[in-house]
Backbone as a ProteinNet text record, in pm:
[ID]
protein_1_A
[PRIMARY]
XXXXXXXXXXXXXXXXXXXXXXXXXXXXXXXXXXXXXXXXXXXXXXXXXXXXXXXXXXXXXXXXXXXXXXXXXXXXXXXXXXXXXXXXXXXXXXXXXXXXXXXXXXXXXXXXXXXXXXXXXXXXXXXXXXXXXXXXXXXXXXXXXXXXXXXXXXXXXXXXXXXXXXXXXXXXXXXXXXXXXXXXXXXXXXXXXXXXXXXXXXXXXXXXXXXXXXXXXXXXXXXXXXXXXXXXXXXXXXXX
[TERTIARY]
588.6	724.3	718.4	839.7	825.3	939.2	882.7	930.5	930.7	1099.7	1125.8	1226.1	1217.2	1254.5	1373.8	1476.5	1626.2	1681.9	1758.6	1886.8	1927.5	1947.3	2001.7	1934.5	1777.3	1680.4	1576.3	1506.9	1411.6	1492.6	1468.5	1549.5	1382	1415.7	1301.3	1336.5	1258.9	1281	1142.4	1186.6	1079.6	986.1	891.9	798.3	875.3	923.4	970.2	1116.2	1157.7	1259.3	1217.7	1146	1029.1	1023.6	930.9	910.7	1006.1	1115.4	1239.7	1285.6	1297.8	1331.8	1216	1129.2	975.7	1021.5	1086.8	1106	1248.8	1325.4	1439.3	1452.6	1304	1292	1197.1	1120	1061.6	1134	1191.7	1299.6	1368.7	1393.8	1429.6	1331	1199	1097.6	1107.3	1111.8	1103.5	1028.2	1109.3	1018.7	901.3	860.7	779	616.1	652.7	493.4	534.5	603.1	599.5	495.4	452.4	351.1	418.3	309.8	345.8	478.2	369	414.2	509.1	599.7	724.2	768.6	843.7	893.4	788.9	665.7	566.1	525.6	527	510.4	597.7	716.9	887.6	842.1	785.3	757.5	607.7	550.7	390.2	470.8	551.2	579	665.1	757.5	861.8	787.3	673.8	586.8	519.4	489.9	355.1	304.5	397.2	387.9	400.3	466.7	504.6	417.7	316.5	268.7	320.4	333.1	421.8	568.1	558	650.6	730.7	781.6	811.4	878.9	1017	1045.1	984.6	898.9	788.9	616.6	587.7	432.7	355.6	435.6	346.1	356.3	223.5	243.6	154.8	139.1	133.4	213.3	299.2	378.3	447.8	363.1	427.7	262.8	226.2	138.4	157.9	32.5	13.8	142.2	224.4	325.7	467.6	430.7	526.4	656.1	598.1	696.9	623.7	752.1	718.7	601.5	537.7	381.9	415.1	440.3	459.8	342.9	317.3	275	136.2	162.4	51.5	-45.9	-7.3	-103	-154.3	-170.4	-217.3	-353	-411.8	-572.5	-569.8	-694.5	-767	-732.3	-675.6	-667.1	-706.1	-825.6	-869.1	-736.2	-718.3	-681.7	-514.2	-440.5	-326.7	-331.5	-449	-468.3	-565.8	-587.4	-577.2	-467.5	-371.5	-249.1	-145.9	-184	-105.3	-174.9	-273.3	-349.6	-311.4	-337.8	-289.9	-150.9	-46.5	91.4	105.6	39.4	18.7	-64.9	-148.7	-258	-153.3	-82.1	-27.9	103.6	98.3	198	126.3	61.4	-30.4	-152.1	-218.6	-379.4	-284.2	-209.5	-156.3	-144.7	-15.2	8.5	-70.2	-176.5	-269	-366.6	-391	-427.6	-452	-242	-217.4	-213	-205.8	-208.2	-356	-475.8	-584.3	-606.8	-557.7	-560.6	-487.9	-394.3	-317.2	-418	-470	-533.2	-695.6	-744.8	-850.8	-795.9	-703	-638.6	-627.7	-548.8	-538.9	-660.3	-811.1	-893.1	-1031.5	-996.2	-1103.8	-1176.1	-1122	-1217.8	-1260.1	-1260.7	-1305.5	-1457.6	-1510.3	-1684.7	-1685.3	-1602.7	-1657.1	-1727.7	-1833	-1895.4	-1806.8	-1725.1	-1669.3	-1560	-1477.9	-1375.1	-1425.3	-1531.7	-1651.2	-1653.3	-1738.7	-1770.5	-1700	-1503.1	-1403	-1360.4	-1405.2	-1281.9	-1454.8	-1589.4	-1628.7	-1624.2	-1609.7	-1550.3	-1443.4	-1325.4	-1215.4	-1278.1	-1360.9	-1363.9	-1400.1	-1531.7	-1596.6	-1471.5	-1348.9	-1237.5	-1178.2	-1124.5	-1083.3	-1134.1	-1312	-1373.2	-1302.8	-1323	-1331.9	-1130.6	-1059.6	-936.3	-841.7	-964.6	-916.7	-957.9	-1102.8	-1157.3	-1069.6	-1010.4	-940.8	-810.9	-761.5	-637	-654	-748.8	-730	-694.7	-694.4	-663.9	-717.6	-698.3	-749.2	-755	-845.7	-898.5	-805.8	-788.7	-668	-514.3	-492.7	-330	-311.7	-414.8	-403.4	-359.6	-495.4	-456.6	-378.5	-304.3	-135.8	-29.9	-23.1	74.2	35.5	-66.8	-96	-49.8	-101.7	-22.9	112.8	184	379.8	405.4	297.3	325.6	270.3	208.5	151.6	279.7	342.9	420.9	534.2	588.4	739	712.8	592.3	568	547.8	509.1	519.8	651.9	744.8	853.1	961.6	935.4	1015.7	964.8	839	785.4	904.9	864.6	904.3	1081.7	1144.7	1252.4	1276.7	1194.3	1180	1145	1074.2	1035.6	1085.9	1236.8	1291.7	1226.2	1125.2	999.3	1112.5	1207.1	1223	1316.6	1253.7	1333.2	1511	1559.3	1719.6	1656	1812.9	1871.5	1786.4	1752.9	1702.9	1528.4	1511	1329.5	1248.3	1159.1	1106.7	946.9	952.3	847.3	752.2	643.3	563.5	598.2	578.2	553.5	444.8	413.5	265.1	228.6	143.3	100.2	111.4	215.3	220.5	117.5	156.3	55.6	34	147.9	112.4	52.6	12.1	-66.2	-12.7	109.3	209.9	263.8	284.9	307.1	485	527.7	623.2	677.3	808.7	876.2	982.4	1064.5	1151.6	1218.4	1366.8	1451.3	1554.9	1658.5	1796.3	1879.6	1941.9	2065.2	2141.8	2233.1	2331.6	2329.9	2344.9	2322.5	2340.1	2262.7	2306.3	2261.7	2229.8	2174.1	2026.1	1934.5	1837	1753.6	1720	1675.4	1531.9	1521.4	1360.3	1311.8	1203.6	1134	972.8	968.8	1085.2	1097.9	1210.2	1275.1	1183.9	1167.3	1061.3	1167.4	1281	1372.6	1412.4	1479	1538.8	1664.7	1720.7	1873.3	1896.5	2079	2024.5	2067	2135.1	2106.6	2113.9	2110.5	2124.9	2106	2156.2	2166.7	2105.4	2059.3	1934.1	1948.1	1966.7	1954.1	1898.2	1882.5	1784.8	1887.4	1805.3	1859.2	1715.7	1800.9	1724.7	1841.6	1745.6	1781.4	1814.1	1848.2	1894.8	1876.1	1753.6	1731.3	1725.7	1814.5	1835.1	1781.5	1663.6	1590.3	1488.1	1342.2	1264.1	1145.5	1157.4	999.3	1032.2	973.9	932.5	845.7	888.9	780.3	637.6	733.6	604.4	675.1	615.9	624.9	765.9	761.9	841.2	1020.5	1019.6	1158.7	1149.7	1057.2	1117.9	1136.1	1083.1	1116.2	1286.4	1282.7	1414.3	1553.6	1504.2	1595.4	1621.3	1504.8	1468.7	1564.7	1615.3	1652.4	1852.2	1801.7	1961.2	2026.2	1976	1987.5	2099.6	2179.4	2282.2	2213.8	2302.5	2203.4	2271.7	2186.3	2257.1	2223.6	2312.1	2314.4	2269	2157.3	2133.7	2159.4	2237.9	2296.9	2239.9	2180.7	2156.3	2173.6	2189.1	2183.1	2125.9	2049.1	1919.3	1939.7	1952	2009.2	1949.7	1943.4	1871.2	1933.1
-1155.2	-1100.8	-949.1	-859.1	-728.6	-667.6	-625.9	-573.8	-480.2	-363	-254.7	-198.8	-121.5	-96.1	-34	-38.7	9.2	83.5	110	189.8	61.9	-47.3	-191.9	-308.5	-254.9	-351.9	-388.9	-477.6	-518.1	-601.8	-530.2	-584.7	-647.1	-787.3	-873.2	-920.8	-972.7	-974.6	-1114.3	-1177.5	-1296.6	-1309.5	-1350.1	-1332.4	-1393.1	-1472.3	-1568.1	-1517.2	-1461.8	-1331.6	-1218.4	-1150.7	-1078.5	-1160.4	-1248.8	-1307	-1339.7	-1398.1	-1470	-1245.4	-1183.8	-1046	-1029.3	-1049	-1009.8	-1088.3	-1220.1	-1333.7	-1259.7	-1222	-1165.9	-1064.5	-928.6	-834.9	-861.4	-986.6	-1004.4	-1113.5	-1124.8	-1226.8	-1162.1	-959.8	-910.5	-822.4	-827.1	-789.8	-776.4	-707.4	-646.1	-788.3	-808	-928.2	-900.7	-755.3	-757.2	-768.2	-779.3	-809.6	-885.4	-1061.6	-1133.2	-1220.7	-1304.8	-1393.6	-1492.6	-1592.3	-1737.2	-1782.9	-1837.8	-1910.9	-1848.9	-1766.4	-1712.7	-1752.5	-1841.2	-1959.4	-1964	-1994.6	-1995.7	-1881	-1790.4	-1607.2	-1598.7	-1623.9	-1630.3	-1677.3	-1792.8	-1893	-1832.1	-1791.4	-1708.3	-1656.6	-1508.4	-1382.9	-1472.2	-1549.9	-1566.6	-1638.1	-1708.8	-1787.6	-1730.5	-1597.4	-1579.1	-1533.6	-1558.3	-1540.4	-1663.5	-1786.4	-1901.5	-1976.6	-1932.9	-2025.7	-1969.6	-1830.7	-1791.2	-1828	-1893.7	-1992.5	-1920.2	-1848.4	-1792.5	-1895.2	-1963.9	-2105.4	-2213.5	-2202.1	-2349.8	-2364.5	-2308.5	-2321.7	-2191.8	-2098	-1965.7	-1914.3	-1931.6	-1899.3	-1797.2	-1694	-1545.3	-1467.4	-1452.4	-1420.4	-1249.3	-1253.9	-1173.4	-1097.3	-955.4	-869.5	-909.9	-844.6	-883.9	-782.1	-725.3	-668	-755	-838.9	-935.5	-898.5	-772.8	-764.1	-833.2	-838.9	-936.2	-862.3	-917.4	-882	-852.7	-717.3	-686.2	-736.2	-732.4	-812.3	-759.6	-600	-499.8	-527.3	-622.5	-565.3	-729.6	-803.8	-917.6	-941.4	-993.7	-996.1	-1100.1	-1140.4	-1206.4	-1373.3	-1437	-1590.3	-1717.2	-1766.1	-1815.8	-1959.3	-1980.4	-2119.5	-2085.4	-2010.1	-1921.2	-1921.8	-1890.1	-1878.4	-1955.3	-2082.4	-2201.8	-2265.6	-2256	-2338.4	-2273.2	-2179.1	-2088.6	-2146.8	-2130.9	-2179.5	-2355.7	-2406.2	-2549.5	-2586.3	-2500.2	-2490.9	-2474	-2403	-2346.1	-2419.3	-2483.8	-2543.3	-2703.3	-2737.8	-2857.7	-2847.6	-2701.1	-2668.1	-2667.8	-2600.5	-2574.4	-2479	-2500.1	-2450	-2280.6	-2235.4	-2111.7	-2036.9	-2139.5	-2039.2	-2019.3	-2145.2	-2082.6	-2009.8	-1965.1	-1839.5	-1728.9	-1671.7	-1564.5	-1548.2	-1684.4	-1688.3	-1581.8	-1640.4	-1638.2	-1511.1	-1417	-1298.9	-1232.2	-1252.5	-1196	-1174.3	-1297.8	-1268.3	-1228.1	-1238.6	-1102.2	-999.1	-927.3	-813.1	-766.6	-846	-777.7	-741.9	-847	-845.9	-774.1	-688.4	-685.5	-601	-489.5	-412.9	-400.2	-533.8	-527.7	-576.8	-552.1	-582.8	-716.9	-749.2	-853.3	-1025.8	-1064.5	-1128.2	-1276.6	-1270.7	-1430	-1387.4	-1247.1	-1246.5	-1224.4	-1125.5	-1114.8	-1257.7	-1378.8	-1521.5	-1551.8	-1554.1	-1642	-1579.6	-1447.6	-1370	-1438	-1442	-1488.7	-1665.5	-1719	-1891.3	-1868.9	-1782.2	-1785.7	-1712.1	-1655.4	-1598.3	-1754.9	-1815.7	-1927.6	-2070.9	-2060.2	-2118.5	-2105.7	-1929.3	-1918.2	-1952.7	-1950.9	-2004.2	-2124.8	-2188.6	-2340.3	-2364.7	-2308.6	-2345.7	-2276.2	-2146.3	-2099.7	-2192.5	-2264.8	-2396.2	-2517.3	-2579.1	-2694.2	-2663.2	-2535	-2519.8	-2424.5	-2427.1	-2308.4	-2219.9	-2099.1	-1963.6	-1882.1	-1723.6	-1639.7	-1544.1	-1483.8	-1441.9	-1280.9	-1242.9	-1146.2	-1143.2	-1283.5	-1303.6	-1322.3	-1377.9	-1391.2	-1248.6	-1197.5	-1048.2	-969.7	-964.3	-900.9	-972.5	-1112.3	-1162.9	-1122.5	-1126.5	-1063.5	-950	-874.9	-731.3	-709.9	-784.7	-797.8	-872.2	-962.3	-1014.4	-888.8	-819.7	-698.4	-582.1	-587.6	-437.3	-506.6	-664.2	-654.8	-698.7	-747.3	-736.7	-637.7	-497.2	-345.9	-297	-338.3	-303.5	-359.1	-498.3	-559.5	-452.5	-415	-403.9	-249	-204.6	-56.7	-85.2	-139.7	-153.5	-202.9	-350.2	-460.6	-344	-231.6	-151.2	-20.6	-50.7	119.1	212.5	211	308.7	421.1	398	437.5	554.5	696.6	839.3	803.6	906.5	934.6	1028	1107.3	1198.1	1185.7	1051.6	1091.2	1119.5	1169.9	1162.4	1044.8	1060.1	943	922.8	788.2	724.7	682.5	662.1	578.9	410	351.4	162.4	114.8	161.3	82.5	58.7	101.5	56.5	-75.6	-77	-186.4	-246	-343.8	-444.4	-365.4	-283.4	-147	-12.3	-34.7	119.2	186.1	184.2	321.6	280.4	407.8	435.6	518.2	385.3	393.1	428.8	550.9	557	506	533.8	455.7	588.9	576.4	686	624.1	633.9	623	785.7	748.6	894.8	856.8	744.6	702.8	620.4	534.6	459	313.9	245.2	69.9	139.4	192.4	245.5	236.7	202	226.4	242.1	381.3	396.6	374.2	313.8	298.3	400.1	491.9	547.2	502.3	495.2	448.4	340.6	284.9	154	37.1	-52.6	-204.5	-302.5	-266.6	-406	-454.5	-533.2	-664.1	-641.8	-535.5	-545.3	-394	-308.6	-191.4	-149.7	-293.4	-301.3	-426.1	-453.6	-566.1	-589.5	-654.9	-681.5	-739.4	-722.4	-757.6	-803.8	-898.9	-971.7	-966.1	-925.8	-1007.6	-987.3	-1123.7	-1129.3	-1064.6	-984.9	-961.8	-1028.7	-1005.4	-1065.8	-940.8	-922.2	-852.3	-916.4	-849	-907.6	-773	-789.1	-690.5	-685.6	-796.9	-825.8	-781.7	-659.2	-619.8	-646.2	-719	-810.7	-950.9	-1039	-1194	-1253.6	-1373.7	-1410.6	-1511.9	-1557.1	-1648.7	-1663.8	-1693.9	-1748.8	-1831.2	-1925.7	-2085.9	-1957.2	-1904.9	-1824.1	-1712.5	-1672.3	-1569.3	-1647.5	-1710.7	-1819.1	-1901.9	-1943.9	-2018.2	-1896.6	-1770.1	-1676	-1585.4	-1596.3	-1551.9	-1620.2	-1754.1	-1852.7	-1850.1	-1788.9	-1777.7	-1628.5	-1571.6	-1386.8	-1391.4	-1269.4	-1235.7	-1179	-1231.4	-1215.6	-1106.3	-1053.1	-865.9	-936.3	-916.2	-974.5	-814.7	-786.3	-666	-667.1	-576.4	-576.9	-418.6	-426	-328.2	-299	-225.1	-227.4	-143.5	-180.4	-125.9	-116.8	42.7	76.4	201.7	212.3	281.6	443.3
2665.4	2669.4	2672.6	2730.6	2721.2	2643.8	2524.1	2400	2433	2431.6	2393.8	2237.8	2238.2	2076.8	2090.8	2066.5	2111.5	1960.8	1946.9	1837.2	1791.8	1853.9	1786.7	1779.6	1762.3	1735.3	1866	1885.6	1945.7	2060.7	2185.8	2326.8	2392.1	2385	2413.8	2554.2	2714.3	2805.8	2815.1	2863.9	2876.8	3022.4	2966.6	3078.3	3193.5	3171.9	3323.2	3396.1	3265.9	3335.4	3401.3	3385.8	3424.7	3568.7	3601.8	3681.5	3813.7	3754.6	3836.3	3942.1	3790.1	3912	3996	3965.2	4077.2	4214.3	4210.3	4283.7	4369.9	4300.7	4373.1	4461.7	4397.2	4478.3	4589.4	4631.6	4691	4807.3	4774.2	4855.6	4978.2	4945.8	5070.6	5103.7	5076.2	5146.6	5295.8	5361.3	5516.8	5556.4	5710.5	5775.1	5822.8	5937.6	5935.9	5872.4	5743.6	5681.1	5594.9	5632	5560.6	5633	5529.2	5561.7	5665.5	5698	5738.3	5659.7	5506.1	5443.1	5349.9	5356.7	5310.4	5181.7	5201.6	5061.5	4978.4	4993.9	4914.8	4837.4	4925.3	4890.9	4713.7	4816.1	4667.9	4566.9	4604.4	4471.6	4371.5	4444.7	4354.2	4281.6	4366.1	4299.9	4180.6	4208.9	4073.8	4006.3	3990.1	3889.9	3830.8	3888.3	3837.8	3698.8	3589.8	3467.1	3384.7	3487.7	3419.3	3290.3	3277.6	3200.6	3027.6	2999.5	2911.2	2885.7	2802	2773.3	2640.3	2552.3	2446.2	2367.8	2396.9	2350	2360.1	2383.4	2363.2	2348.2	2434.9	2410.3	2372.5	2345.3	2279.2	2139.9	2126.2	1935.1	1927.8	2029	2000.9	2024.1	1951.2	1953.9	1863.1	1742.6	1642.9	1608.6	1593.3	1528.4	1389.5	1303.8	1186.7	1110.2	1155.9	1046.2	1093.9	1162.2	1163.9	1281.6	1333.5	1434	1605.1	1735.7	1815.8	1908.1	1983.9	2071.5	2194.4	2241.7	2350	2482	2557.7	2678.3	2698.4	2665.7	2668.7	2569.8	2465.3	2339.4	2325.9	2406.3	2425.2	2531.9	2472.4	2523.4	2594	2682.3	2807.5	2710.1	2802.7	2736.5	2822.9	2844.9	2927.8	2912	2802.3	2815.8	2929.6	2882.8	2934.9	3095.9	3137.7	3292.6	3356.8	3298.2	3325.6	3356.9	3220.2	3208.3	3399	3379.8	3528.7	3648.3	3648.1	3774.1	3802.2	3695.6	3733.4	3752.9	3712	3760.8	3905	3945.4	4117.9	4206.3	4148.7	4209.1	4219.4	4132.1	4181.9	4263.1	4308	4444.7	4517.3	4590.6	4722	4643.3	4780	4763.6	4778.9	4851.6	4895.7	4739.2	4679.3	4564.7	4463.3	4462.8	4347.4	4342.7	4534.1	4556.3	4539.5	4526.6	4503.1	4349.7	4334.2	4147.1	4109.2	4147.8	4101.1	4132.2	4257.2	4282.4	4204.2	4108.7	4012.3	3884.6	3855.7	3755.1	3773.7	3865.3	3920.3	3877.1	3987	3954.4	3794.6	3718.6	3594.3	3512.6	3506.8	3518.9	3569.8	3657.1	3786.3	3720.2	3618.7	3575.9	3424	3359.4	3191.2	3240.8	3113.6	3137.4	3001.9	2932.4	2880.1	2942.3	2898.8	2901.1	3030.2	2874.8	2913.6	3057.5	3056.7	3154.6	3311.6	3277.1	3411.6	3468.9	3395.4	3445	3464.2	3418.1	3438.2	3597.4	3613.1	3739.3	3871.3	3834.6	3902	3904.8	3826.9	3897.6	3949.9	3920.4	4055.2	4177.9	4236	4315.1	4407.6	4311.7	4417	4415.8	4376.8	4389.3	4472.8	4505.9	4590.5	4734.8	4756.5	4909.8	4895.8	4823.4	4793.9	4855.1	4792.6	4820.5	4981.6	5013.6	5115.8	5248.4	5224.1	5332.5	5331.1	5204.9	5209.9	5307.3	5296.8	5325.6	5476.8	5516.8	5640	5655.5	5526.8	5517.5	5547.3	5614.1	5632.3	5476.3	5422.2	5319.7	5358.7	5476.1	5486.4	5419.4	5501.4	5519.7	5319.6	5264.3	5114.1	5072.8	5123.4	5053.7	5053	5173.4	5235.9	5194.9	5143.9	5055.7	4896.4	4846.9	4707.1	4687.2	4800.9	4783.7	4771.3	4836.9	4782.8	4673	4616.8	4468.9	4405.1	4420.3	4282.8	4340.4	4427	4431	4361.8	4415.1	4298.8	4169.2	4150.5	4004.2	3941	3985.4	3909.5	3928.6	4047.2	4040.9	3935	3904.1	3774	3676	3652.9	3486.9	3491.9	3590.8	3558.8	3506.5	3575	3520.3	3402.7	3392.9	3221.9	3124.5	3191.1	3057.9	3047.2	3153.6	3104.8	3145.3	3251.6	3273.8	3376.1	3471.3	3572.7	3529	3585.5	3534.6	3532.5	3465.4	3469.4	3562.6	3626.2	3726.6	3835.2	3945.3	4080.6	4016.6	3929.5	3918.5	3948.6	4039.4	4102.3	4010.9	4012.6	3998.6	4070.1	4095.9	4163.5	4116.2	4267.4	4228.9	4266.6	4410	4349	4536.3	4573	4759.9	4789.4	4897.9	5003.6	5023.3	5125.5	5194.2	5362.2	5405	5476	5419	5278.8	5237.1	5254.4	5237.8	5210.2	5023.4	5012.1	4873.2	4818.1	4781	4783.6	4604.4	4624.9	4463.6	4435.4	4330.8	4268.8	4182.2	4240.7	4161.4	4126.9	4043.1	4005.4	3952.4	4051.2	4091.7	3981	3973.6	3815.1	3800.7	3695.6	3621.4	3698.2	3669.8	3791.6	3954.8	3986.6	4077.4	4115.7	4224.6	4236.9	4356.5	4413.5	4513.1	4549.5	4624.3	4673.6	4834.4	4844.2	4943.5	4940.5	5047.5	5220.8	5177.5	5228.3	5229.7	5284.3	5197.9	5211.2	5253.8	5243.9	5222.4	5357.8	5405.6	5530.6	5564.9	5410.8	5400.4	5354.3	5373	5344.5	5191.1	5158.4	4988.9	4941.5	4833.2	4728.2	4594.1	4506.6	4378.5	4344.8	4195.6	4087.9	3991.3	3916.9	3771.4	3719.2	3576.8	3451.6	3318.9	3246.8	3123.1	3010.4	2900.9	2781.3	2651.2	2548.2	2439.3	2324.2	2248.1	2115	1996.6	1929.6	1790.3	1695.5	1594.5	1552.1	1411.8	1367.6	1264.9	1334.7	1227.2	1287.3	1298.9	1166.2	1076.4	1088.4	1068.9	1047.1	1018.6	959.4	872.4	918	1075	1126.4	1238.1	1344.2	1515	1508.6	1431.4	1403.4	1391.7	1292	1278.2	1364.1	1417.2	1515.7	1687.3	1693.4	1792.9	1805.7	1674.6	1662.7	1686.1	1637.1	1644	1762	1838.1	1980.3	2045.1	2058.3	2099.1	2074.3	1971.1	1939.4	1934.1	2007.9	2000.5	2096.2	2075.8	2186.8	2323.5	2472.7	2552.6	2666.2	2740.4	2759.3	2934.8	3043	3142.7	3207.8	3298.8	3358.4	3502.8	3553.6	3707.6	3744.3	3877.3	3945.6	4068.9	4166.5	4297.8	4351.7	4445	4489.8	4620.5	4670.5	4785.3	4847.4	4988.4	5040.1	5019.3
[MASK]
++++++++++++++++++++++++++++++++++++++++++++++++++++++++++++++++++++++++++++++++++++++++++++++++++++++++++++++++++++++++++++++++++++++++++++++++++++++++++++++++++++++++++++++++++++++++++++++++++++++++++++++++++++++++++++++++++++++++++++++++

């Protein structure tokens, strides 16, 4: 989940919310450098956190002072990106592709023991799933590349990263290797250079949560209360 710390407590954003905007901003991705398999593309980018579950299957949830575990401060979980890969893998050989290239990526440069061996059995996965399915080891990589740009483009927003007054940010190089920023002129506003999009604007959703308790005592009550938090509907428009 991506925990920010507000004036009215802990504004919590769920991985799969997170996700679903990655899915939305990738949805008007420019045609020219969409893949083949399109729909499939949608479906990586908006999954690709799915296996984080916060109401149900995650019980890392809370640091030892009892407050909630931002996304950042969570370590390599083999069982976690398993649970992801086999979500994707029982869609197509495609999406669990770009899955496995996701978690390379986050991966690609720790030296521990066990994450080294895990990012090399996906590599000999990926031959293995790019032969069953007749993929070019390119066309993967030019669809990965639009799952890693709207997935830095959600975070920056999920995390409040993106300047006030028009100050631009970096998001992150295309699947054309151009390097594109991110400004907001006023508020609900959001400009992107040069323009990636299909359309010459459109609107953005996500939901966060408001918990205005800062400590807890275990996973089980901050879960149940996660669940029952007031919920903050986020609208943007993202225009050339």
């Amino acid at each position: 989940m991506i925990v920010n710390y507000k004036e009215d407590g802990w504004q919590i954003i769920s991985q799969r919310a997170h996700g679903l905007l990655s899915g939305q901003v990738c949805f008007h991705w420019k045609q020219d450098f969409r893949p083949e398999r399109w729909l499939e593309t949608i479906i990586a980018t908006t999954e690709h956190d799915d296996a984080f579950n916060e109401f149900f299957n995650d019980d890392l949830l809370l640091n030892e002072n009892g407050g909630p575990v931002n996304f950042k401060m969570r370590k390599f979980d083999a069982e976690k990106c398993e649970e992801l890969l086999q979500l994707a893998l029982s869609k197509s050989r495609y999406i669990a592709l770009l899955t496995s290239q996701h978690i390379q990526f986050l991966y690609q440069k720790e030296t521990d023991k066990q994450i080294v061996a895990y990012c090399k059995k996906l590599e000999k996965w990926d031959k293995k799933w790019r032969k069953e399915s007749g993929l070019d080891e390119k066309e993967i990589k030019t669809a990965y590349q639009i799952l890693e740009w709207c997935d830095a483009f959600s975070l920056l927003i999920c995390q409040n990263l993106v300047p006030p007054e028009g100050r631009k940010i970096e998001v992150s190089r295309g699947p054309d290797d151009c390097n594109y920023e991110l400004s907001s002129p006023e508020e609900g506003l959001l400009n992107v250079t040069p323009w990636p999009f299909d359309v010459d604007s459109f609107k953005i959703f996500f939901e966060s949560k408001t918990m205005k308790q800062l400590k807890f005592d275990n996973v089980i009550e901050f879960r149940e209360k996660l669940k029952d938090a007031p919920v903050t509907l986020h609208t943007y428009l993202i225009s050339r």
